[in-house]
PQR file of N, CA, C, O and H, with PARSE charges and radii, in Angstrom:
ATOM      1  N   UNK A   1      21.706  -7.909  29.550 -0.4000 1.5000
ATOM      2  CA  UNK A   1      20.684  -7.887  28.532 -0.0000 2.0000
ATOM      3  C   UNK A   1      20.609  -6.479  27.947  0.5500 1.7000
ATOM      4  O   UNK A   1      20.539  -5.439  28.600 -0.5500 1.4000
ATOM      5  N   UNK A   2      20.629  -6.576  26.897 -0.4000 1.5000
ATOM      6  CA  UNK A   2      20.605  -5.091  26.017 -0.0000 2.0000
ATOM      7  C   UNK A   2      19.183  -4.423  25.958  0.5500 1.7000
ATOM      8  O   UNK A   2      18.188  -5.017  25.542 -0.5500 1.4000
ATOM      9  H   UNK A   2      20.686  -7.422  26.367  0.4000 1.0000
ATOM     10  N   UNK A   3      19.189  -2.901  26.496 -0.4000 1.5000
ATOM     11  CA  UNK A   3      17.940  -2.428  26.075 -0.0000 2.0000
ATOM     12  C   UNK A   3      16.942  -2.548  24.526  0.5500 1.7000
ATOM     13  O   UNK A   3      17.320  -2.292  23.383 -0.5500 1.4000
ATOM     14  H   UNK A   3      19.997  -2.418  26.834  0.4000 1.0000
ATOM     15  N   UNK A   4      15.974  -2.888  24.857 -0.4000 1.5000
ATOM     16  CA  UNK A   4      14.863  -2.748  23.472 -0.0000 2.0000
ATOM     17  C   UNK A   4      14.098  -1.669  23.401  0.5500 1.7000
ATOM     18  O   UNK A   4      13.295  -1.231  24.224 -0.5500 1.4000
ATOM     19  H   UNK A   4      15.668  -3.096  25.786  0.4000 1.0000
ATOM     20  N   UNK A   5      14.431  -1.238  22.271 -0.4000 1.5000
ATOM     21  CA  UNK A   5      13.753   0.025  21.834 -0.0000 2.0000
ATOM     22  C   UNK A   5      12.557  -0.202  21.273  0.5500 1.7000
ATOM     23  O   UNK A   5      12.740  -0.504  20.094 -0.5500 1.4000
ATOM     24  H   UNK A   5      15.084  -1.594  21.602  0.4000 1.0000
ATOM     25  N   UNK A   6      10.730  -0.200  21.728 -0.4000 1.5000
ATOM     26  CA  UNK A   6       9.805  -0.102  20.877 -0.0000 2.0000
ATOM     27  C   UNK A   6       9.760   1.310  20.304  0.5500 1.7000
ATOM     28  O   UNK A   6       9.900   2.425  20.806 -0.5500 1.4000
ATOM     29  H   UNK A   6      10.582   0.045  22.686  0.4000 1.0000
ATOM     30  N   UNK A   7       9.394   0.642  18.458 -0.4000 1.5000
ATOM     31  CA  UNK A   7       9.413   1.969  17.882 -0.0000 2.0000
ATOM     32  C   UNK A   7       7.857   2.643  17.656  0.5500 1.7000
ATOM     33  O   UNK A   7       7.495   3.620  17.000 -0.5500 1.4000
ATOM     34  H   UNK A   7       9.281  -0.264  18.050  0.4000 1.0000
ATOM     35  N   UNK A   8       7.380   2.023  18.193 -0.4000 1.5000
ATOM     36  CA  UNK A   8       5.665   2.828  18.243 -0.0000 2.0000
ATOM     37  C   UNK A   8       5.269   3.337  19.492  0.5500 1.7000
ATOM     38  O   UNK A   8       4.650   4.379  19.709 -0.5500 1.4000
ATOM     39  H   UNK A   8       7.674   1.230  18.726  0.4000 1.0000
ATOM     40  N   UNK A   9       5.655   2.563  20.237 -0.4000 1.5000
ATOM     41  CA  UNK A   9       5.865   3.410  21.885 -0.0000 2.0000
ATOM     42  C   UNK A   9       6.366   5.121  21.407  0.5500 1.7000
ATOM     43  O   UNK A   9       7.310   5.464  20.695 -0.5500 1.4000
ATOM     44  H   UNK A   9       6.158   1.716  20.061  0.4000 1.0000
ATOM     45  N   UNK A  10       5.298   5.987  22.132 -0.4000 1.5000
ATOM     46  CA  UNK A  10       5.113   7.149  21.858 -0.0000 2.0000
ATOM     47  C   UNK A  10       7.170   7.894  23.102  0.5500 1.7000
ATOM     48  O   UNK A  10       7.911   8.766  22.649 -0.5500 1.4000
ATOM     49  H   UNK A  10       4.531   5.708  22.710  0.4000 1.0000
ATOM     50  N   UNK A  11       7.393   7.239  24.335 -0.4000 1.5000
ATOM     51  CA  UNK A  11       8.324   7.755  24.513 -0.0000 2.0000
ATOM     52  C   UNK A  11       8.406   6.310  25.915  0.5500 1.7000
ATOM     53  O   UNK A  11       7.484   5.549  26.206 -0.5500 1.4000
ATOM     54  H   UNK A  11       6.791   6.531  24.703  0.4000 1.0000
ATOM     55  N   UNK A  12      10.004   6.352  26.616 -0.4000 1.5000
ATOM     56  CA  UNK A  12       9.742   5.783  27.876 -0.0000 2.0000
ATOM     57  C   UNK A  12      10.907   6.360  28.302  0.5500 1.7000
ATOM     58  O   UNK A  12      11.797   6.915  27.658 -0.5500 1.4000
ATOM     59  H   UNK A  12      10.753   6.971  26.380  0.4000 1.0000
ATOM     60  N   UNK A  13      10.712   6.040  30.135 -0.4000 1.5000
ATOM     61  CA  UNK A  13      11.211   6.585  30.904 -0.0000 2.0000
ATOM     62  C   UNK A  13      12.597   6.284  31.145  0.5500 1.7000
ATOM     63  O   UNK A  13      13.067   6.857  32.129 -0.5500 1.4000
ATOM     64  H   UNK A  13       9.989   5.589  30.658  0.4000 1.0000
ATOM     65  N   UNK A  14      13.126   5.772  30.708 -0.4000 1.5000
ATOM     66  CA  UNK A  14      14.890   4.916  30.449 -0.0000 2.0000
ATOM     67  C   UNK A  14      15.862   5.718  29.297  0.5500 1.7000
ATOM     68  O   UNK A  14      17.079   5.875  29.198 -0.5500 1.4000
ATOM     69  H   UNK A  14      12.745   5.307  29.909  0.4000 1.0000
ATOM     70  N   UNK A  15      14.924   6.058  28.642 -0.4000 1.5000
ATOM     71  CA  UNK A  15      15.792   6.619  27.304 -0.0000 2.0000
ATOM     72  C   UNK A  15      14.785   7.211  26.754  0.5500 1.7000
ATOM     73  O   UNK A  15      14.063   6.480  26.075 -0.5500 1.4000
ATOM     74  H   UNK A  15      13.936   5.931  28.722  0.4000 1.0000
ATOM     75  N   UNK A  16      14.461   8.481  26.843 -0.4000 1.5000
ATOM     76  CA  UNK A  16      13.393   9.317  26.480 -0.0000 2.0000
ATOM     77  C   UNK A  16      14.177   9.807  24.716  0.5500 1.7000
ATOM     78  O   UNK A  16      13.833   9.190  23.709 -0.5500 1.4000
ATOM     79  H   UNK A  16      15.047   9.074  27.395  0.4000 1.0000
ATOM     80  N   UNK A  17      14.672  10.361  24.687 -0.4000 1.5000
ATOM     81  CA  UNK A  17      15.178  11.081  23.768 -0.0000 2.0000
ATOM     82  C   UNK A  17      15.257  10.191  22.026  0.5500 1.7000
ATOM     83  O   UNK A  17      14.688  10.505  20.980 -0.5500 1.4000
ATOM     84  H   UNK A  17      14.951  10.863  25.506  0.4000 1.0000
ATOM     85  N   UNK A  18      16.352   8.840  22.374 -0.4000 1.5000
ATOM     86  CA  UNK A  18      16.143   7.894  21.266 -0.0000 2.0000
ATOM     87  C   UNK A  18      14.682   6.935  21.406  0.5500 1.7000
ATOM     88  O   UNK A  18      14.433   5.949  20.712 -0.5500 1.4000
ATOM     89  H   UNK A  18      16.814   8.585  23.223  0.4000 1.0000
ATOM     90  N   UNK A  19      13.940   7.417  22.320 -0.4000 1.5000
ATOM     91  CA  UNK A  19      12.632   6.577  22.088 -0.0000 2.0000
ATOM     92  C   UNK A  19      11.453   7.398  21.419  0.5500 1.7000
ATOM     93  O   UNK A  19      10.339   6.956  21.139 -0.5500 1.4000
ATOM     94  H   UNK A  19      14.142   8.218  22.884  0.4000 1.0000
ATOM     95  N   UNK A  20      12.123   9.213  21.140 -0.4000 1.5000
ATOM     96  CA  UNK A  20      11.515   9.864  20.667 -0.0000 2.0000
ATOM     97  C   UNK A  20      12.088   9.552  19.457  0.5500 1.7000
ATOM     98  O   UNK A  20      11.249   9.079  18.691 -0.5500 1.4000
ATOM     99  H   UNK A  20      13.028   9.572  21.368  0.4000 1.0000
ATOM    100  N   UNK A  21      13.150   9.629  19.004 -0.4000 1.5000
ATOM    101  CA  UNK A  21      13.444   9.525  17.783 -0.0000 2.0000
ATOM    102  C   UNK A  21      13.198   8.391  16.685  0.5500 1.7000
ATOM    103  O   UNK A  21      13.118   8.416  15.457 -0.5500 1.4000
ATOM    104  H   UNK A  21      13.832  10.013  19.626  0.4000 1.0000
ATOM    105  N   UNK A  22      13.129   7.595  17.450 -0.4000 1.5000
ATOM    106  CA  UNK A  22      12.700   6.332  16.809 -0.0000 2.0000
ATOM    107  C   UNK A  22      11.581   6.499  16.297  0.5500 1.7000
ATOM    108  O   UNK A  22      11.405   6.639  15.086 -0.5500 1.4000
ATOM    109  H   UNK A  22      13.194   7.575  18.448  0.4000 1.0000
ATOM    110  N   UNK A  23      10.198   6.507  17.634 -0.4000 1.5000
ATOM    111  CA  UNK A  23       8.796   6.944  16.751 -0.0000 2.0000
ATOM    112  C   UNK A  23       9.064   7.916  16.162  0.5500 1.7000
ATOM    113  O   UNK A  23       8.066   7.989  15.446 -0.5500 1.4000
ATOM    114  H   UNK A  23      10.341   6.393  18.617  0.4000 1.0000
ATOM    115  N   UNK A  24       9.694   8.792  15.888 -0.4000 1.5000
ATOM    116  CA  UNK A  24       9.595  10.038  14.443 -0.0000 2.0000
ATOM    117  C   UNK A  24       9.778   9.058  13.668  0.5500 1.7000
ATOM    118  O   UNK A  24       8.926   8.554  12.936 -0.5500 1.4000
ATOM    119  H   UNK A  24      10.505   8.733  16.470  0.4000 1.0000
ATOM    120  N   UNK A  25      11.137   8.667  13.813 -0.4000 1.5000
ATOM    121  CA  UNK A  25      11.708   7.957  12.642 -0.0000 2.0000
ATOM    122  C   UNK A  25      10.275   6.899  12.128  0.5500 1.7000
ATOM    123  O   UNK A  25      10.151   6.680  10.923 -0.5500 1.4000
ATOM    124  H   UNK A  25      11.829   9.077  14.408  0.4000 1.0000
ATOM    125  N   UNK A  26       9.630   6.517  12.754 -0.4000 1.5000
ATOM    126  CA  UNK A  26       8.649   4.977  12.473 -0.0000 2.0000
ATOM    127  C   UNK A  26       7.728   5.945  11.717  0.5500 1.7000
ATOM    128  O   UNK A  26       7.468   5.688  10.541 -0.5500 1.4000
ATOM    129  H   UNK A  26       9.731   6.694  13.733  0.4000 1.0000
ATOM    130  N   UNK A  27       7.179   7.113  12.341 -0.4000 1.5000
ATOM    131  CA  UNK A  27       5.987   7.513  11.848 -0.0000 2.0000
ATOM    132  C   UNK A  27       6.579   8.420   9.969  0.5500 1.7000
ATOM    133  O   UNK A  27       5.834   8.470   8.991 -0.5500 1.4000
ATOM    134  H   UNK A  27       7.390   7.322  13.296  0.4000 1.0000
ATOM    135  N   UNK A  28       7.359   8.725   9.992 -0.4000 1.5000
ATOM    136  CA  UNK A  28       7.569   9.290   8.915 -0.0000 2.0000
ATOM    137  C   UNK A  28       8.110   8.082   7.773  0.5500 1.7000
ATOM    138  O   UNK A  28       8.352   8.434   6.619 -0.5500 1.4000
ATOM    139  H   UNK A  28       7.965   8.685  10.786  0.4000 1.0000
ATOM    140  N   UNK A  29       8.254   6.831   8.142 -0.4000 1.5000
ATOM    141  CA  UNK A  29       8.028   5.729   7.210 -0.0000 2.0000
ATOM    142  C   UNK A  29       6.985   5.160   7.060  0.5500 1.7000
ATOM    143  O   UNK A  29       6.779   4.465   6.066 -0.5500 1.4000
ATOM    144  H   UNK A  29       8.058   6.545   9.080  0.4000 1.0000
ATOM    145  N   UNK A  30       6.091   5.335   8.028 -0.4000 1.5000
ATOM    146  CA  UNK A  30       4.738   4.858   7.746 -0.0000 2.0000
ATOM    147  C   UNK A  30       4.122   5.953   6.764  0.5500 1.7000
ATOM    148  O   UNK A  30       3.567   5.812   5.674 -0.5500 1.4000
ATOM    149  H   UNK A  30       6.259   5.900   8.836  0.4000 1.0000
ATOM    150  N   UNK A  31       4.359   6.907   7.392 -0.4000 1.5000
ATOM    151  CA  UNK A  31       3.575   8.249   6.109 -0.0000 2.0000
ATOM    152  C   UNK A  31       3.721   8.197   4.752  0.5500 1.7000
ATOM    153  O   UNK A  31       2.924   8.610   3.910 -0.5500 1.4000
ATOM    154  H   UNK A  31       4.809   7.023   8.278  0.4000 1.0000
ATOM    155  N   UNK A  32       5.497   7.310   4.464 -0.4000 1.5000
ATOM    156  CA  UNK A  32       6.238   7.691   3.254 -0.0000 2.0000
ATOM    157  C   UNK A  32       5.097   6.366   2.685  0.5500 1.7000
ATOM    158  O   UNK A  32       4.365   6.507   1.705 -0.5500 1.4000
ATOM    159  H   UNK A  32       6.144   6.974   5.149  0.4000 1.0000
ATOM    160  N   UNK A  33       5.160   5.047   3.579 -0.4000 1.5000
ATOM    161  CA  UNK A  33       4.556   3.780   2.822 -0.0000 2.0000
ATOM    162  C   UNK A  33       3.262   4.304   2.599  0.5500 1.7000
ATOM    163  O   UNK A  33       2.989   4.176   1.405 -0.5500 1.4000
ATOM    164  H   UNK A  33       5.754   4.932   4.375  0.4000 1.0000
ATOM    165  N   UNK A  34       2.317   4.858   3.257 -0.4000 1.5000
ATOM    166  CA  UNK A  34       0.966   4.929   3.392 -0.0000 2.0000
ATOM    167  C   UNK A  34       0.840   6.208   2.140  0.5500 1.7000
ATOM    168  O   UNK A  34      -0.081   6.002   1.349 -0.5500 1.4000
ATOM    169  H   UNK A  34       2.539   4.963   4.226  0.4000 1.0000
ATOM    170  N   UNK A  35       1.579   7.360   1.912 -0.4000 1.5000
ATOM    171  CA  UNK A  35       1.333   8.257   0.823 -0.0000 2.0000
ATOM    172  C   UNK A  35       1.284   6.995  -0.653  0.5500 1.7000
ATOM    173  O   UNK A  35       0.171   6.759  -1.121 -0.5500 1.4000
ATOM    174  H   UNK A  35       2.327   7.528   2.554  0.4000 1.0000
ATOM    175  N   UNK A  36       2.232   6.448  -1.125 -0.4000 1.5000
ATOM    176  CA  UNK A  36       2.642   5.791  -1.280 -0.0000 2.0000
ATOM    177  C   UNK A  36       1.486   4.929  -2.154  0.5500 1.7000
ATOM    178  O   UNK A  36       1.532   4.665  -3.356 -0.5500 1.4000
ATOM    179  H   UNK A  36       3.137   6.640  -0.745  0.4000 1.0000
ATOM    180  N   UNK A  37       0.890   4.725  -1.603 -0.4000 1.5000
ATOM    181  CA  UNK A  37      -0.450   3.587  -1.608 -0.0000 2.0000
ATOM    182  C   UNK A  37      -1.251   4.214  -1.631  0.5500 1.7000
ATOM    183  O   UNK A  37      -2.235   3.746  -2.205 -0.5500 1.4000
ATOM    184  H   UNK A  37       0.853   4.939  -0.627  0.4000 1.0000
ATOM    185  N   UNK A  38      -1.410   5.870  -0.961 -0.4000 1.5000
ATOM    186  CA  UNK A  38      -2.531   6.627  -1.400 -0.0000 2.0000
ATOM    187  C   UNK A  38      -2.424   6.818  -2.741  0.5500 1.7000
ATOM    188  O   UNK A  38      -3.269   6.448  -3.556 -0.5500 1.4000
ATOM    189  H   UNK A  38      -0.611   6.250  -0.495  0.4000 1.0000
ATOM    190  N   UNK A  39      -1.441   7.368  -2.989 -0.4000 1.5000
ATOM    191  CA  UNK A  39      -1.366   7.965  -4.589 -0.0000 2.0000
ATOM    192  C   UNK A  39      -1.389   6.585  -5.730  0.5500 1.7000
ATOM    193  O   UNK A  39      -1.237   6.842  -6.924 -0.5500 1.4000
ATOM    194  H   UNK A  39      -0.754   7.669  -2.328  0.4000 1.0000
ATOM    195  N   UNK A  40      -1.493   5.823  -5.495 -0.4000 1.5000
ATOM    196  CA  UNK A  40      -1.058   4.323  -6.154 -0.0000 2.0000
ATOM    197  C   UNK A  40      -3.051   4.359  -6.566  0.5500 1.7000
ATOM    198  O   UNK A  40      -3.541   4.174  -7.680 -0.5500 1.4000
ATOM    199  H   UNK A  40      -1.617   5.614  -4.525  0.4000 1.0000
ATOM    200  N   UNK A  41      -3.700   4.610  -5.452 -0.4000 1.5000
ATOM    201  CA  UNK A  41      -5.002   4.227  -5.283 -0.0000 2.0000
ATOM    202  C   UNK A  41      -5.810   5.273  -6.288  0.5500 1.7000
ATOM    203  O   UNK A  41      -6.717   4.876  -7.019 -0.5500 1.4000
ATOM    204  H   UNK A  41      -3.302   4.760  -4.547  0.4000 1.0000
ATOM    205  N   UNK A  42      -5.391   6.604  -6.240 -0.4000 1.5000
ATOM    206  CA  UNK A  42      -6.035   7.931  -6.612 -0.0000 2.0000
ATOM    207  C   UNK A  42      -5.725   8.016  -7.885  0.5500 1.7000
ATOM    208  O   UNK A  42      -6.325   8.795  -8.625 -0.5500 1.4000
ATOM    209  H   UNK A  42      -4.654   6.926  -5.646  0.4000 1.0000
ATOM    210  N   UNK A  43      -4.519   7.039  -8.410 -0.4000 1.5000
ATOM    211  CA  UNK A  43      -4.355   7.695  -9.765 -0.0000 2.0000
ATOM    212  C   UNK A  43      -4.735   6.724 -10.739  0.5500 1.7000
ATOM    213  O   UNK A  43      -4.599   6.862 -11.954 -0.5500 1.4000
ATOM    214  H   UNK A  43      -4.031   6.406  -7.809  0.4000 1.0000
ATOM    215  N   UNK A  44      -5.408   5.350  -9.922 -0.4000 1.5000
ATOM    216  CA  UNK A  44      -6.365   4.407 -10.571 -0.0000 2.0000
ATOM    217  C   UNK A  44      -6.992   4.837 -11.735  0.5500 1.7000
ATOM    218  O   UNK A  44      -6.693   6.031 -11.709 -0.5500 1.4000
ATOM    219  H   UNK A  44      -5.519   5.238  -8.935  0.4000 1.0000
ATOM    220  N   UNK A  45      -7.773   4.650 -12.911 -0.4000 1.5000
ATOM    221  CA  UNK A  45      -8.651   5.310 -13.492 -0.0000 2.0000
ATOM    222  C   UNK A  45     -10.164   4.680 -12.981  0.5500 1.7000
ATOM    223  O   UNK A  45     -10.410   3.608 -12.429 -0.5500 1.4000
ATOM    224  H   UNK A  45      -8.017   3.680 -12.932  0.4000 1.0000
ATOM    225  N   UNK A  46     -10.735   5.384 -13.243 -0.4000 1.5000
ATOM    226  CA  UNK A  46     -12.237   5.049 -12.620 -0.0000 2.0000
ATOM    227  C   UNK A  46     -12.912   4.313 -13.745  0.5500 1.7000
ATOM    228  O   UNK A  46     -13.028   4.690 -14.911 -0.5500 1.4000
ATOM    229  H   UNK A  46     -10.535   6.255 -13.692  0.4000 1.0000
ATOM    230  N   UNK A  47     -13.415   2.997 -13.095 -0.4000 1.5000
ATOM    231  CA  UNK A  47     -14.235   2.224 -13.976 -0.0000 2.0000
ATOM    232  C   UNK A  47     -16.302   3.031 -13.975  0.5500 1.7000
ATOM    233  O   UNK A  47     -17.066   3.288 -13.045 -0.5500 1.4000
ATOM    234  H   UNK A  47     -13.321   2.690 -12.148  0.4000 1.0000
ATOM    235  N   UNK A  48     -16.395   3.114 -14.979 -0.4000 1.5000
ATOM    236  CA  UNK A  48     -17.939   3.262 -15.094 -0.0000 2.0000
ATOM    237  C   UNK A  48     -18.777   1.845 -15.579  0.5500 1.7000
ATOM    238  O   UNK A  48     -18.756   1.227 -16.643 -0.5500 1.4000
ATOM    239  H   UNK A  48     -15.775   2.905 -15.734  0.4000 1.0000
ATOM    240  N   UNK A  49     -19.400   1.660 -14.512 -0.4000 1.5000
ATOM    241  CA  UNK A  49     -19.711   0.180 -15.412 -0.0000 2.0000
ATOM    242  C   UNK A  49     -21.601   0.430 -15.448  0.5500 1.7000
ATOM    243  O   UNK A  49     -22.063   1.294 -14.703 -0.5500 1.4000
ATOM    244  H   UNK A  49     -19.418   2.162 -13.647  0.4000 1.0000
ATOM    245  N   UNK A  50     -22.449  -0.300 -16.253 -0.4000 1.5000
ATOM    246  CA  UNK A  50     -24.003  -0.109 -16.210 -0.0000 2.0000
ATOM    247  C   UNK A  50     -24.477   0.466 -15.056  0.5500 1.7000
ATOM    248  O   UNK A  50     -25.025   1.552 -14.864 -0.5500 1.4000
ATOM    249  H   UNK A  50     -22.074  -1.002 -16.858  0.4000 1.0000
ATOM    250  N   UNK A  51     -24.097  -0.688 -14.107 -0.4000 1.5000
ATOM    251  CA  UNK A  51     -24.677  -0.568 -12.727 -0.0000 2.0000
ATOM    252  C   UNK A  51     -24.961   0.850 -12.391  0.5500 1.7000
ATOM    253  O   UNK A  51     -26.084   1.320 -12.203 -0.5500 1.4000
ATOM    254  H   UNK A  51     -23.652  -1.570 -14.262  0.4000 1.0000
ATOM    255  N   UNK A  52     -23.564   1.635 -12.321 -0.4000 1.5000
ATOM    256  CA  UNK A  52     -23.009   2.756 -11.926 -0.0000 2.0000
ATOM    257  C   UNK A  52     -23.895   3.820 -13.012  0.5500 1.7000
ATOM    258  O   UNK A  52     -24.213   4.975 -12.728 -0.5500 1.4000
ATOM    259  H   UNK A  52     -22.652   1.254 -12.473  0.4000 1.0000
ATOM    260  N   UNK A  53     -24.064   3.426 -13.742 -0.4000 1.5000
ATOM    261  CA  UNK A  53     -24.204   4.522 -15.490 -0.0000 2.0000
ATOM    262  C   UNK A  53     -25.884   4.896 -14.715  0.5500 1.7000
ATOM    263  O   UNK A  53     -26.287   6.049 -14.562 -0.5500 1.4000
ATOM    264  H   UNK A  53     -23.805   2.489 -13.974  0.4000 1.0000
ATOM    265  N   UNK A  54     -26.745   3.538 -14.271 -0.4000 1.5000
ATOM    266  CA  UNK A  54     -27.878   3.533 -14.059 -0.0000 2.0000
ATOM    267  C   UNK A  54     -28.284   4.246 -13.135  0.5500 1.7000
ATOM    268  O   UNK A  54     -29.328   4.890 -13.227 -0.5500 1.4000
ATOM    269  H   UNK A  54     -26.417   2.602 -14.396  0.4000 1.0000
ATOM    270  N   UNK A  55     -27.164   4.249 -11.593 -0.4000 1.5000
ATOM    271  CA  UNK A  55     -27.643   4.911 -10.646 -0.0000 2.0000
ATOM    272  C   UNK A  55     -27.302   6.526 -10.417  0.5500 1.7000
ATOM    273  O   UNK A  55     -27.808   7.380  -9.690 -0.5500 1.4000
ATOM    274  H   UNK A  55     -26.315   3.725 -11.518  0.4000 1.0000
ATOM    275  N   UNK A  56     -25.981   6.550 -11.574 -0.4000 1.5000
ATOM    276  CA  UNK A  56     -26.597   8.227 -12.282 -0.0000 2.0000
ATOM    277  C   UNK A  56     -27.796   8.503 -12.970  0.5500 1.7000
ATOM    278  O   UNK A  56     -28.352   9.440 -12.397 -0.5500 1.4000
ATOM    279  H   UNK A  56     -25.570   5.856 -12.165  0.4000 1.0000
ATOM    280  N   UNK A  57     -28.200   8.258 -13.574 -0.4000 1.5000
ATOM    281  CA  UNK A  57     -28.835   8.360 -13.980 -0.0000 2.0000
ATOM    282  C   UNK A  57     -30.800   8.084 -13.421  0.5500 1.7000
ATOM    283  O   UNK A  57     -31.832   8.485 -13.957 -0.5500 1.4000
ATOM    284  H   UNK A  57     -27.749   7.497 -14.040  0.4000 1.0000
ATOM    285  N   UNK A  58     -30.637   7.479 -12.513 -0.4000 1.5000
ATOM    286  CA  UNK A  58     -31.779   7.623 -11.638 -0.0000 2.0000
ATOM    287  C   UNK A  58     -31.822   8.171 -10.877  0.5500 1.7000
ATOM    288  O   UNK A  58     -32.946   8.259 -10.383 -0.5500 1.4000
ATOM    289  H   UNK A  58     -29.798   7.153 -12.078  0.4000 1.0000
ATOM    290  N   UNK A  59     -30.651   8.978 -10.165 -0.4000 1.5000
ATOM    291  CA  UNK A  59     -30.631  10.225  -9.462 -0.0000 2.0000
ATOM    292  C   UNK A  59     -30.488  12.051 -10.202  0.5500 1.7000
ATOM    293  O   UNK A  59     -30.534  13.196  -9.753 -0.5500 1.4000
ATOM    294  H   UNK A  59     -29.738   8.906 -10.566  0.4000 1.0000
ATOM    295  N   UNK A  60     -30.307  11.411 -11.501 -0.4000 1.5000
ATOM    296  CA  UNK A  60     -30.556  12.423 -12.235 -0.0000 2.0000
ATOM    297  C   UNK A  60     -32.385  12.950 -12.252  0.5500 1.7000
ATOM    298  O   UNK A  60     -32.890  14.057 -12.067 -0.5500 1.4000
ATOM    299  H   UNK A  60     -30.270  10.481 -11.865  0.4000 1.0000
ATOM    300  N   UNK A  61     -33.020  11.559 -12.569 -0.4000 1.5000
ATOM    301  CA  UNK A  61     -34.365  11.544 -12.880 -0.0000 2.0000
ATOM    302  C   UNK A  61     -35.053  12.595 -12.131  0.5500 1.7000
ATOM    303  O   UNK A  61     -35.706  13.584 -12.466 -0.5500 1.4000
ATOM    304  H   UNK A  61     -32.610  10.660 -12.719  0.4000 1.0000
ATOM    305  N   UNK A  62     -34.585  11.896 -10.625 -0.4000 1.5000
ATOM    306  CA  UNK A  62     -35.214  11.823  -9.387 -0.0000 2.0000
ATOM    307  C   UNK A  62     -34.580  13.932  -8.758  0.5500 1.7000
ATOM    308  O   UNK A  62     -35.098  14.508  -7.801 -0.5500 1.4000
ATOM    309  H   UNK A  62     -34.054  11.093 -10.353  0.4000 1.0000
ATOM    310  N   UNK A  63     -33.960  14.271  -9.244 -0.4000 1.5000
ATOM    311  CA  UNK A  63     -33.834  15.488  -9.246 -0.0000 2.0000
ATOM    312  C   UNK A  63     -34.491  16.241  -9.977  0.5500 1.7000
ATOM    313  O   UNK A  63     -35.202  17.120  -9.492 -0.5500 1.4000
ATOM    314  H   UNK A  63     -33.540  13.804 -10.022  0.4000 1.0000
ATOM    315  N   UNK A  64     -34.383  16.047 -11.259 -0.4000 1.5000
ATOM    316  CA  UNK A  64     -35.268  16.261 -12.155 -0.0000 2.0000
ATOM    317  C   UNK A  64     -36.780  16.567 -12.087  0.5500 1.7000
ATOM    318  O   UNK A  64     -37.379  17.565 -12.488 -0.5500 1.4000
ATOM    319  H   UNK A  64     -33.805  15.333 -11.654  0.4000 1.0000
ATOM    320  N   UNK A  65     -37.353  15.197 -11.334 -0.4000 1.5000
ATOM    321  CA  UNK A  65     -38.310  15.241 -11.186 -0.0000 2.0000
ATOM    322  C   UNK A  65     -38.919  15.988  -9.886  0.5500 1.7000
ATOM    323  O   UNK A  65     -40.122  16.220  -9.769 -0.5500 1.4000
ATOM    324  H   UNK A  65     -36.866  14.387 -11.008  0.4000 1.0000
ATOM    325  N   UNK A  66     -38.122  16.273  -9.099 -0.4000 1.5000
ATOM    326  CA  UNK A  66     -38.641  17.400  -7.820 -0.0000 2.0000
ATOM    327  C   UNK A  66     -38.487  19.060  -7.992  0.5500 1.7000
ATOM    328  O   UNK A  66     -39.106  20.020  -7.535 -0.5500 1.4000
ATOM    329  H   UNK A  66     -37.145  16.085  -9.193  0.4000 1.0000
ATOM    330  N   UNK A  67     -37.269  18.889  -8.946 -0.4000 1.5000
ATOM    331  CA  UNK A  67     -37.570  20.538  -9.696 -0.0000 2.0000
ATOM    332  C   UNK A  67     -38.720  20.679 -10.314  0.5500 1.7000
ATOM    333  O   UNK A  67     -39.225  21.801 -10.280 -0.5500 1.4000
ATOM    334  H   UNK A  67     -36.767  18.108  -9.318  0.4000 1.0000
ATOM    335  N   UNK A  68     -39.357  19.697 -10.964 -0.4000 1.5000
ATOM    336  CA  UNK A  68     -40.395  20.118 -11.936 -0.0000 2.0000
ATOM    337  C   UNK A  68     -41.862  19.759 -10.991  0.5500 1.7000
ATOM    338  O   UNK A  68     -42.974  19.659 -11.509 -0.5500 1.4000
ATOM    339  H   UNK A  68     -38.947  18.786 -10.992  0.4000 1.0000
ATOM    340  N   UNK A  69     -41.602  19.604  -9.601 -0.4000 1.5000
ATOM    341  CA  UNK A  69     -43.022  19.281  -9.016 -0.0000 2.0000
ATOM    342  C   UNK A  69     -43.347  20.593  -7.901  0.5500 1.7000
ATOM    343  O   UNK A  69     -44.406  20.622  -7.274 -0.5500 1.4000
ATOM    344  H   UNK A  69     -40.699  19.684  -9.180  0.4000 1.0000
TER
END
């Protein structure tokens, strides 16, 4: 039976070295997918909708109104 390599297993005692390399290898594709999807997310444009317009604007008030008390 052929050894199995888990690649999220941080290391094991049979084959330390390619069980390190592997999780590098796993974690620096997860980073590449996960940047990936960050930047996908961040470069969204931002919706302003009423809702949103309103609750600026009532925290504007509400500042407003404790400077002036």
């Amino acid at each position: 039976m052929r050894k199995r390599l888990n690649r999220v297993a941080i290391a094991s005692s049979d084959n330390y070295s390619s069980s390190r390399k592997a999780h590098i290898n796993y974690l620096t594709e997860q980073h590449n997918n996960n940047s990936v999807a960050l930047v996908a997310i961040a470069s969204r444009p931002v919706i302003v909708d009423d809702l949103h317009q309103f609750e600026l604007h009532i925290q504007q008030e509400i500042k407003s109104f404790r400077e002036r008390r």
